[in-house]
C-alpha positions as CSV (number, residue, x, y, z in Angstrom):
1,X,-151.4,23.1,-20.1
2,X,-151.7,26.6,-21.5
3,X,-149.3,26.3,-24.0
4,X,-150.9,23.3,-25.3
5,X,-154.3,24.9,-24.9
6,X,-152.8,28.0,-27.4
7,X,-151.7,25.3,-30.0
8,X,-154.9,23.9,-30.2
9,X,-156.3,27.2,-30.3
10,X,-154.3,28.2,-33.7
11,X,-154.7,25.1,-35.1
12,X,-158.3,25.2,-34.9
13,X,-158.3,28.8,-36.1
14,X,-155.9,27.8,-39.0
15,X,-157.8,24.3,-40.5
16,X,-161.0,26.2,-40.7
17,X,-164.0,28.7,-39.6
18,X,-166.9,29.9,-40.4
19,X,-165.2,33.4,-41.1
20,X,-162.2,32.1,-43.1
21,X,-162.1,30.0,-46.3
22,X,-160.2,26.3,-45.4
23,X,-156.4,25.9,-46.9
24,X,-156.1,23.3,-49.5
25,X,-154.4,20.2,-47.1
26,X,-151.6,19.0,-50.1
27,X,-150.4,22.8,-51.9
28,X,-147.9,22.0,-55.1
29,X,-145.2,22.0,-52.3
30,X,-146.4,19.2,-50.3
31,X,-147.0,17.7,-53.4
32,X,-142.9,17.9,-54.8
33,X,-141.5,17.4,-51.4
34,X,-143.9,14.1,-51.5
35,X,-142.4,12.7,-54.7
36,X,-139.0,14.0,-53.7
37,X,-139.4,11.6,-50.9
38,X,-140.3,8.2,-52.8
39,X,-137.3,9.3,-55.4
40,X,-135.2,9.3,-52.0
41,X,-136.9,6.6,-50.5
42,X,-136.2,4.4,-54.1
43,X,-132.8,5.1,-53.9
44,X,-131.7,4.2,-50.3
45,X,-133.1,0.9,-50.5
46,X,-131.2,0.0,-54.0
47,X,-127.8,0.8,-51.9
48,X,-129.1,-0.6,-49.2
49,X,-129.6,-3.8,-51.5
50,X,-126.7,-3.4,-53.3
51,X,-124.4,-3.4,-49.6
52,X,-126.3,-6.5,-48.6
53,X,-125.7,-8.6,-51.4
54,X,-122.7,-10.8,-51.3
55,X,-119.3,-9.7,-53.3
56,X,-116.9,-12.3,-55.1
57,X,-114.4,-13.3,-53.1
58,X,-111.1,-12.8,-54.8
59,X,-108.4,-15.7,-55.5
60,X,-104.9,-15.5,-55.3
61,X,-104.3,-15.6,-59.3
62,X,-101.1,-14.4,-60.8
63,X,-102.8,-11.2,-61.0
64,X,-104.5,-11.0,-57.8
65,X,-101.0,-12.1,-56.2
66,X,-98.8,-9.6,-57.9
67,X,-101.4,-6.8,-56.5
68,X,-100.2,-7.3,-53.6
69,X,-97.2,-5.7,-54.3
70,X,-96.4,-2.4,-55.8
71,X,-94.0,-1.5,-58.6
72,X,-90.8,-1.7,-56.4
73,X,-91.5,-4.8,-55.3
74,X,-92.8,-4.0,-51.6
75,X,-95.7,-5.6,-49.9
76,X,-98.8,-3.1,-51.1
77,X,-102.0,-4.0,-48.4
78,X,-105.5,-3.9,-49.0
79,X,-107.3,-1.1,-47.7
80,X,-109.9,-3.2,-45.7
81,X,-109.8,-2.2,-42.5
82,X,-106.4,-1.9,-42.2
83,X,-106.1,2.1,-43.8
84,X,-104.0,2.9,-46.8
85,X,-100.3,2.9,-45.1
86,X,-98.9,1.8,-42.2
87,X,-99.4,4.4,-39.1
88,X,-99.0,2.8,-35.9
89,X,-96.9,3.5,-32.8
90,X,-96.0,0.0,-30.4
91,X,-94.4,0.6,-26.9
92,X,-91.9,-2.1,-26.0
93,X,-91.3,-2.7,-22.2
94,X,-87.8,-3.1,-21.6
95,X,-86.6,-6.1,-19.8
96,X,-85.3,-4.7,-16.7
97,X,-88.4,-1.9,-16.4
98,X,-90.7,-4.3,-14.7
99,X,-89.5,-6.7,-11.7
100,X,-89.9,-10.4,-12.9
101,X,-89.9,-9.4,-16.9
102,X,-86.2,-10.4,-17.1
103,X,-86.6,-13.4,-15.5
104,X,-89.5,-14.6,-18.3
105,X,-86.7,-13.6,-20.7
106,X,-83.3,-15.3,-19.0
107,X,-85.2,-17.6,-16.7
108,X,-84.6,-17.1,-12.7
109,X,-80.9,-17.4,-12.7
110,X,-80.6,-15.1,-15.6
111,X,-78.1,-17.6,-17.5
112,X,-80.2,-17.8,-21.2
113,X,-79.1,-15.8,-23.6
114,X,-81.4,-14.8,-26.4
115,X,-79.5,-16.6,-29.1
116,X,-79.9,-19.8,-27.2
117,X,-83.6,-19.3,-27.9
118,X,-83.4,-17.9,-31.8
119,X,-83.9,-21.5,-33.2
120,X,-86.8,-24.0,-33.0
121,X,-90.3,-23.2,-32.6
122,X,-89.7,-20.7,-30.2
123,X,-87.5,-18.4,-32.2
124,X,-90.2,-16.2,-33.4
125,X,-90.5,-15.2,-30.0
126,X,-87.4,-13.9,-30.3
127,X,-87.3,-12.2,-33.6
128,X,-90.8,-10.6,-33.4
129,X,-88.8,-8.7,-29.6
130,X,-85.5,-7.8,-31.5
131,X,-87.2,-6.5,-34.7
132,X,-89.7,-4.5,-32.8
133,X,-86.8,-2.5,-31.3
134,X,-85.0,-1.9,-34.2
135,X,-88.8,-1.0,-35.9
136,X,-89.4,2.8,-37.0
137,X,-92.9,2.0,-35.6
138,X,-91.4,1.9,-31.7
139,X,-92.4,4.9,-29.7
140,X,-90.5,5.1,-26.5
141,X,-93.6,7.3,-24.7
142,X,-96.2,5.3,-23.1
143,X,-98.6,8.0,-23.5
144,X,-98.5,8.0,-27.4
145,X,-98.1,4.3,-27.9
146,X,-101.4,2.7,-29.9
147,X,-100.1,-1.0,-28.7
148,X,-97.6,-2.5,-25.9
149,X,-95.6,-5.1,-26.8
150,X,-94.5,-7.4,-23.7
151,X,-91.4,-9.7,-24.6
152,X,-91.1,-13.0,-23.4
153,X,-88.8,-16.3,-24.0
154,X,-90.9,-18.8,-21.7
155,X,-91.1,-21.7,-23.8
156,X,-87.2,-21.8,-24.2
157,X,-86.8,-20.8,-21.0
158,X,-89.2,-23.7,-19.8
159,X,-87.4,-26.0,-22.3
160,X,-83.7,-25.4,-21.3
161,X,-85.3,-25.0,-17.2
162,X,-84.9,-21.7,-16.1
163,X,-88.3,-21.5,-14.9
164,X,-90.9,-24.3,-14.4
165,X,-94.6,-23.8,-15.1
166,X,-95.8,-22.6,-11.9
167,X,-93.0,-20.0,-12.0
168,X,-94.0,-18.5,-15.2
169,X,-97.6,-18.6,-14.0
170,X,-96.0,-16.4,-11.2
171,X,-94.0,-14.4,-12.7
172,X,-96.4,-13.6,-15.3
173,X,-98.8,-12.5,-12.6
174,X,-96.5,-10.4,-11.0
175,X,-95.2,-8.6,-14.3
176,X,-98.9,-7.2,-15.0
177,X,-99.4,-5.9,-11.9
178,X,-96.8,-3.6,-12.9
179,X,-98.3,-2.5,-15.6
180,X,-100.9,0.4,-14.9
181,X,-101.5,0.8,-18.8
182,X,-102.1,-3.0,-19.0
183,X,-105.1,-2.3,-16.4
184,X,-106.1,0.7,-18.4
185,X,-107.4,-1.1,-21.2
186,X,-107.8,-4.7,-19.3
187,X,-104.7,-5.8,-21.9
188,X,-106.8,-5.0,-24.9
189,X,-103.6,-3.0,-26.4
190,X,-101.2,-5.3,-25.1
191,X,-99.1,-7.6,-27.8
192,X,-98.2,-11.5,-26.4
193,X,-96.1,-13.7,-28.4
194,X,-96.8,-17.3,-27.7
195,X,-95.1,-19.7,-30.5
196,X,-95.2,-23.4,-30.0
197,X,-98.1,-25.8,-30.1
198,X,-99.2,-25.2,-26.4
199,X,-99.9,-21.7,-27.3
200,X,-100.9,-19.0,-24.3
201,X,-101.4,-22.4,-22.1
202,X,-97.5,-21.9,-21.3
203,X,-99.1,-19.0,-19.1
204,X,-102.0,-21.4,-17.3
205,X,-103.8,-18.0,-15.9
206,X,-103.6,-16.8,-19.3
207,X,-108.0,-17.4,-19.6
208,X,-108.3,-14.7,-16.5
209,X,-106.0,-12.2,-17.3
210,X,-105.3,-12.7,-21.5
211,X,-108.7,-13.1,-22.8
212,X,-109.2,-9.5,-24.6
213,X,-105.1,-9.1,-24.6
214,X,-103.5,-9.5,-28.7
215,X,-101.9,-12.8,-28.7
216,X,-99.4,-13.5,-31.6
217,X,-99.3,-17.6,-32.7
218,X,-98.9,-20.0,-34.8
219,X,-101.2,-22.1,-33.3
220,X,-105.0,-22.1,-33.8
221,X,-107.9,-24.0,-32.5
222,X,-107.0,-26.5,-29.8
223,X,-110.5,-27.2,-28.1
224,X,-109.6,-31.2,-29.4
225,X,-107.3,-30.9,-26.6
226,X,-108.3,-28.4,-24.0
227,X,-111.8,-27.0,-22.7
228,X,-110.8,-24.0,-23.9
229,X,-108.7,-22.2,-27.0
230,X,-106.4,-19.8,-26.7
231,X,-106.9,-18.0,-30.2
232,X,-109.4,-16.1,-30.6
233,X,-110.1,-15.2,-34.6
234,X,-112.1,-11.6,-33.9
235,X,-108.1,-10.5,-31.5
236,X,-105.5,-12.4,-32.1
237,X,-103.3,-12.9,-34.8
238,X,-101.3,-16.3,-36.3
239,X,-98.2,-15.6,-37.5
240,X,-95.9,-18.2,-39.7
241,X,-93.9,-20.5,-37.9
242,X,-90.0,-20.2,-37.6
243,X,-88.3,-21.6,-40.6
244,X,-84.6,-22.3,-40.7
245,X,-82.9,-19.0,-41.1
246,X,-80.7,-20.6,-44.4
247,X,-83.4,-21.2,-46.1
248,X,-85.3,-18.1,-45.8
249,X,-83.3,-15.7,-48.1
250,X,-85.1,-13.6,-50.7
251,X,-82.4,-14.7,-53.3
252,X,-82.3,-18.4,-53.3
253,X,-81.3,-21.0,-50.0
254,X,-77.8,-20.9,-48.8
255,X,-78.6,-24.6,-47.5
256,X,-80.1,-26.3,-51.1
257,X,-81.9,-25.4,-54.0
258,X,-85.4,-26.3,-55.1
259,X,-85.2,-29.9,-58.2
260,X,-87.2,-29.7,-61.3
261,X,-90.1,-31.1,-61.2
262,X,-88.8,-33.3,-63.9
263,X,-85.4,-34.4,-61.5
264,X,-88.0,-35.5,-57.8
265,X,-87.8,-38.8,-57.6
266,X,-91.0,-39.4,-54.9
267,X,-94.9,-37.9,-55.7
268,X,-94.9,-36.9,-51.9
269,X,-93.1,-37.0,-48.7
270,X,-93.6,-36.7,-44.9
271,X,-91.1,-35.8,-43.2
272,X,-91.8,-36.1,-39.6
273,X,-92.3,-38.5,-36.6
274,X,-94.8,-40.3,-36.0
275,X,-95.4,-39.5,-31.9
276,X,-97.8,-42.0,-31.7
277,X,-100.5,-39.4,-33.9
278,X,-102.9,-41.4,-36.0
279,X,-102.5,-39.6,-38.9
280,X,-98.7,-39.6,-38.9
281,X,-98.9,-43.3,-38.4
282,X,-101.2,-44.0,-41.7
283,X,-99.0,-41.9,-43.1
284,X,-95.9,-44.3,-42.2
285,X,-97.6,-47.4,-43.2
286,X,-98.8,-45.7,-47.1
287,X,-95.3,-45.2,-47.3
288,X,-94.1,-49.1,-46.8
289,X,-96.9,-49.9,-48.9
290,X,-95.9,-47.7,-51.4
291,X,-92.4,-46.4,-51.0
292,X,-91.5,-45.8,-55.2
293,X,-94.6,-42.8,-54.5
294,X,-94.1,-41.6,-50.7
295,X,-91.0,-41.2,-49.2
296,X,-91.1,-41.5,-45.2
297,X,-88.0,-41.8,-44.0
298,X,-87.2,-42.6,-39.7
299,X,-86.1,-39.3,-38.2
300,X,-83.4,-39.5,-35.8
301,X,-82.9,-35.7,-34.1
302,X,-79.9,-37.2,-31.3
303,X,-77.4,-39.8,-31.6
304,X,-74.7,-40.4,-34.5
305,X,-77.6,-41.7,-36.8
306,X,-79.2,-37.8,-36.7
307,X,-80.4,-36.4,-39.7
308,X,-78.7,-32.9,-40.4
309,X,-80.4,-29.9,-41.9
310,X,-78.6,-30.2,-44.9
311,X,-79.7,-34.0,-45.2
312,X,-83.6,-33.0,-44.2
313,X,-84.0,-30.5,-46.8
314,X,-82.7,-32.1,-49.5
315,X,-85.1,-35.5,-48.4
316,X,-88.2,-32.6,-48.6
317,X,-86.9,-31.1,-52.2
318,X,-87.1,-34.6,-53.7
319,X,-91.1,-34.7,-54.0
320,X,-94.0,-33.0,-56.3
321,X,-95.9,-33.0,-52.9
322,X,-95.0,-32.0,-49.0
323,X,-97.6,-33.7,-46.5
324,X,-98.0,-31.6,-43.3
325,X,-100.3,-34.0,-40.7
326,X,-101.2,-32.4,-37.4
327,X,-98.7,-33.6,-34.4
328,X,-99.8,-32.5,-31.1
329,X,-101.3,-29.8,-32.1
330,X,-103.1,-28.3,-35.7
331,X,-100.2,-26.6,-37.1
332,X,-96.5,-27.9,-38.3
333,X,-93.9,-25.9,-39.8
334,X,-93.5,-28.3,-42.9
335,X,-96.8,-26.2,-44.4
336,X,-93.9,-23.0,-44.5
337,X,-90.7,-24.9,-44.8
338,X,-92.5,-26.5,-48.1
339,X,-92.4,-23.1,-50.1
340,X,-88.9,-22.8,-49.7
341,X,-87.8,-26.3,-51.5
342,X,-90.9,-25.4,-53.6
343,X,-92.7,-28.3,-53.0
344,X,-97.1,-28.2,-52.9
345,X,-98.7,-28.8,-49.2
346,X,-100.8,-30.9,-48.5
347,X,-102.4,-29.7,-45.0
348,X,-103.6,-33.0,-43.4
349,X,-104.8,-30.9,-40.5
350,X,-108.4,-30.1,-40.0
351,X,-108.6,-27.2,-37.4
352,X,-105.3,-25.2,-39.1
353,X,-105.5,-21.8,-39.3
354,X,-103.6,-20.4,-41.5
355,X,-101.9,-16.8,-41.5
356,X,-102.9,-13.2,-43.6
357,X,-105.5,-15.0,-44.8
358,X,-107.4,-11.7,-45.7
359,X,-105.0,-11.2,-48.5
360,X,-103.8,-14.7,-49.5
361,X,-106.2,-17.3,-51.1
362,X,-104.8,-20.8,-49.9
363,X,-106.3,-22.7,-52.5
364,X,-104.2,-20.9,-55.3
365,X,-100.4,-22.5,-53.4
366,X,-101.4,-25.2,-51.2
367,X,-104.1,-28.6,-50.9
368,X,-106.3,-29.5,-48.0
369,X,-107.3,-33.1,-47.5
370,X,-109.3,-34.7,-45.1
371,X,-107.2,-36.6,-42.3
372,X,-109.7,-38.5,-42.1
373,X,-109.3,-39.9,-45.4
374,X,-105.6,-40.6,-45.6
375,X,-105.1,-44.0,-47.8
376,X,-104.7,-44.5,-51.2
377,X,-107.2,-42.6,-52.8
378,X,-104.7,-39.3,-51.3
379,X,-102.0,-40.8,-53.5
380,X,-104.3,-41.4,-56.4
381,X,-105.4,-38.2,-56.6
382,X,-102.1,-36.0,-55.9
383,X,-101.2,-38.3,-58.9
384,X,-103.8,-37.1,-61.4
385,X,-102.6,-33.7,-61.1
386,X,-100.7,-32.3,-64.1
387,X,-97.7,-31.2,-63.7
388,X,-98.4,-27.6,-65.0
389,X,-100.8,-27.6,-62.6
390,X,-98.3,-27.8,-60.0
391,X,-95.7,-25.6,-61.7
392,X,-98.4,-22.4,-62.0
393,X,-99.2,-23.7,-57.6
394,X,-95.3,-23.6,-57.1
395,X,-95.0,-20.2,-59.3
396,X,-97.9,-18.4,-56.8
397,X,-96.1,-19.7,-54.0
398,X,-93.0,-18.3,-55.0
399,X,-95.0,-14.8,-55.0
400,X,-96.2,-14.8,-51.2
401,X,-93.5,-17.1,-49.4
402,X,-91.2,-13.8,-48.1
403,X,-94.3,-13.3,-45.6
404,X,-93.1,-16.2,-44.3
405,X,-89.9,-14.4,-43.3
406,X,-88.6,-12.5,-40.0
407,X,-86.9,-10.1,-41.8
408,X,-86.2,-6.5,-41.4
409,X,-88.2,-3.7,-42.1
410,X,-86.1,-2.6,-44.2
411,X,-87.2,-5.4,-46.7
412,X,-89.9,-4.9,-48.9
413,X,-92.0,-7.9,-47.9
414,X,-91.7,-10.0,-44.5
415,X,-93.7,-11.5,-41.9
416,X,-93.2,-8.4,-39.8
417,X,-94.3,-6.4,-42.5
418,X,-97.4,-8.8,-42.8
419,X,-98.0,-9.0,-38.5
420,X,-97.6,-4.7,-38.8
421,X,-100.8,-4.6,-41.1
422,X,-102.6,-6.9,-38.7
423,X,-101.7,-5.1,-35.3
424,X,-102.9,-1.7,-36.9
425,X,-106.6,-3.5,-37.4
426,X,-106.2,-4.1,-34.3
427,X,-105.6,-0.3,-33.0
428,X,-108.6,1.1,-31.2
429,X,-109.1,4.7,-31.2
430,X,-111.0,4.0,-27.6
431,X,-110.1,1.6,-24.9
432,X,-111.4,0.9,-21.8
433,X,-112.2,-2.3,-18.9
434,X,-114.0,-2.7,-15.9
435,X,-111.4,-1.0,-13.8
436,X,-110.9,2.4,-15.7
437,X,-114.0,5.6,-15.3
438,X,-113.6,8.4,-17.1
439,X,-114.8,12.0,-16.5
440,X,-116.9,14.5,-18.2
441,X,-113.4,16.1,-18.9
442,X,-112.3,12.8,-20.9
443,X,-110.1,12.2,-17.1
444,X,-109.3,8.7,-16.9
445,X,-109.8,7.1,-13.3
446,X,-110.0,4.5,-10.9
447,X,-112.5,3.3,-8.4
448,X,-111.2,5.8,-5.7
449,X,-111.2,8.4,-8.5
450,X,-107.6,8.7,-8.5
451,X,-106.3,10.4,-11.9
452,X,-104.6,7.8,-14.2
453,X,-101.1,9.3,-13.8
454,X,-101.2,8.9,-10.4
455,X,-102.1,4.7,-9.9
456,X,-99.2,2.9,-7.8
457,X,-98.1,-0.6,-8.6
458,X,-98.9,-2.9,-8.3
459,X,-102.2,-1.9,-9.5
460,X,-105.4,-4.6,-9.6
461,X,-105.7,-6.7,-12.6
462,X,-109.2,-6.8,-14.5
């Protein structure tokens, strides 16, 4: 109370007495440091209005998509988020340092071998495991590492039956509880790859013990077929599916070559079966309504009446126009396998998503039509497009397709170069989940206040 009592005494004694004369209350001071405040004042709300109001969105024009690479050709990313090189160190469990990894790998009898599992669907599983290895971005030191990559084959090791669905549930299970750095950050800085249409649901305890962990996929939204999706847009990443290896090379296909437009003998094509899918089976019957404009043709993938590679590709090179329908779920690898016979998609998919679309405007190289409206009026329209039209489409396409590739680092653009740009966004400089404490000496530990370095597997999963 006294020292409030003295304040009140000088301010009294300052503002005014009858034995002193009263101070002016606004000197020239107040008066500059007043207008220096509104001048202030004006300008933070102009940026402020200036940040708020909405900026262009940039298309993937010729110039637009030759920015994205600088003059020797290599993949140049924007500096949104994603810093202004590529800095980022990713851990890679080995197969054999966690019990039960291996078996997610070579399935419980350890009898699949990873170039069993390089083709199909699955395949980027593979490549994404064997290029990380190789990558100068690998760090073999936990304690350094900004990500941790755990490799795993499961849906060709589910497919050719070394380990059933409850066993990779399992297993799964039993491989994080290995993992004290998985529990360190509650799998925020952990990397999944999950590569057919089922996505993480291979792993049916993937919603309790994935939900903040990176997951890699082609496959987007599937809540038209389960409760709950798997991708999340704010943590995961979709990467392009696996195209045929032959027809991936930067310097032309070692299977066919792309026809003038000039030389196609159908508008469109779809290449596919129908499973039964209602938009694959509209698609079927356009084509015996129509088949001088859409080419349909019955797939056969087993007996002696199966179509080879060779024979597929040149059926999908023979049209203006490559229609990609949904199957079981959103995504089909015609939309990439269409850039390399440089024909136009046409996604007939409404909950696609689509990858590196921070950088790549899909309007400029591909078409999106309702599958709700597939009839005539798709034919009549993909009809009343010039052909320059689709040449300069074709030409843009050309541009972006090698981020469609799983190619070495060592080449200048790639789809590992493209999924290395997305992981660093992802890099947090803090990490943390509801089974980590920390210390006022930045000590990381756990409920018992044991020191990180000293946690014993299996450790608790968040």
């Amino acid at each position: 109370m006294g020292s409030l009592n003295r304040s009140r005494t000088l301010f009294s004694t300052a503002g005014g007495g009858s034995h002193h004369h009263p101070l002016p209350l606004f000197t020239r001071a107040h008066q500059i440091g007043a207008l220096a405040l509104v001048v202030a004042t004006f300008l933070l709300t102009r940026a402020v209005d200036h940040l708020s109001c909405p900026l262009p969105s940039p298309s993937l024009s010729a110039a637009s998509a030759a920015a994205l690479f600088d003059r020797a050709g290599a993949l140049s990313w924007p500096d949104r988020g994603y810093g202004s090189h590529l800095d980022l160190k990713i851990y890679v469990y080995e197969e054999r340092e966690v019990d039960g990894l291996r078996e997610l790998m070579r399935g419980r009898n350890d009898n699949i071998s990873p170039h069993a599992c390089l083709k199909g669907q699955w395949g980027t599983q593979v490549k994404i495991h064997q290029l990380l290895v190789k990558s100068r971005f690998r760090t073999l030191k936990k304690e350094e590492a900004d990500l941790f990559f755990v490799p795993a084959y499961v849906k060709c090791v589910r497919i050719m039956g070394g380990l059933n669905d409850k066993e990779i549930n399992q297993t799964y299970v039993k491989v994080l509880s290995q993992m004290p750095y998985f529990r360190y950050s509650g799998g925020r800085d952990h990397i999944f790859v999950f590569p057919s249409g089922a996505g993480a649901h291979l792993f049916r305890s993937w919603e309790k013990f994935l939900n903040r962990s990176i997951i890699l996929t082609p496959e987007g939204d599937r809540t038209d077929k389960r409760d709950t999706s798997a991708f999340n847009t704010w943590k995961d990443i979709i990467i392009p599916g696996n195209v045929d290896d032959g027809m991936t090379t930067f310097h032309g296909s070692t299977i066919v070559q792309p026809l003038p437009l000039s030389k196609r003998k159908y508008l469109a094509n779809f290449l596919g079966r129908a499973q039964g899918k209602v938009g694959r089976l509209q698609l079927v019957e356009l084509a015996n309504q129509y088949p001088d404009k859409l080419e349909s043709p019955a797939l056969k993938f087993t007996g002696p009446d199966k179509l080879g590679r060779t024979e597929y590709f040149n059926h999908l090179r023979n049209a203006k126009f490559c229609l990609a329908p949904r199957g079981e779920s959103s995504w089909t690898l015609r939309f990439y396998e269409a850039y390399f016979v440089e024909c136009v998609p046409v996604i007939l998919s409404d909950q696609v998503e689509l990858p590196f679309q921070n950088v790549i405007d899909y309007t400029q190289i591909s078409i999106k039509w309702p599958s709700t409206r597939i009839g005539t009026q798709l034919l009549e329209y993909l009809e009343s497009i010039p052909n320059e039209v689709i040449e300069g489409m074709l030409a843009r396409g050309r541009q972006v397709r090698c981020l469609w590739v799983y190619a070495p680092e060592t080449e200048p653009c790639s789809a590992m170069v493209g999924i290395m740009w997305e992981l660093q966004r992802k890099v947090r400089q803090f990490h943390q989940s509801a089974e980590t404490f920390w210390l006022h000496n930045g000590t990381i530990v756990n409920r018992d206040l044991a020191e990180f370095q000293k946690w014993r597997t299996p450790v608790p999963l968040p």
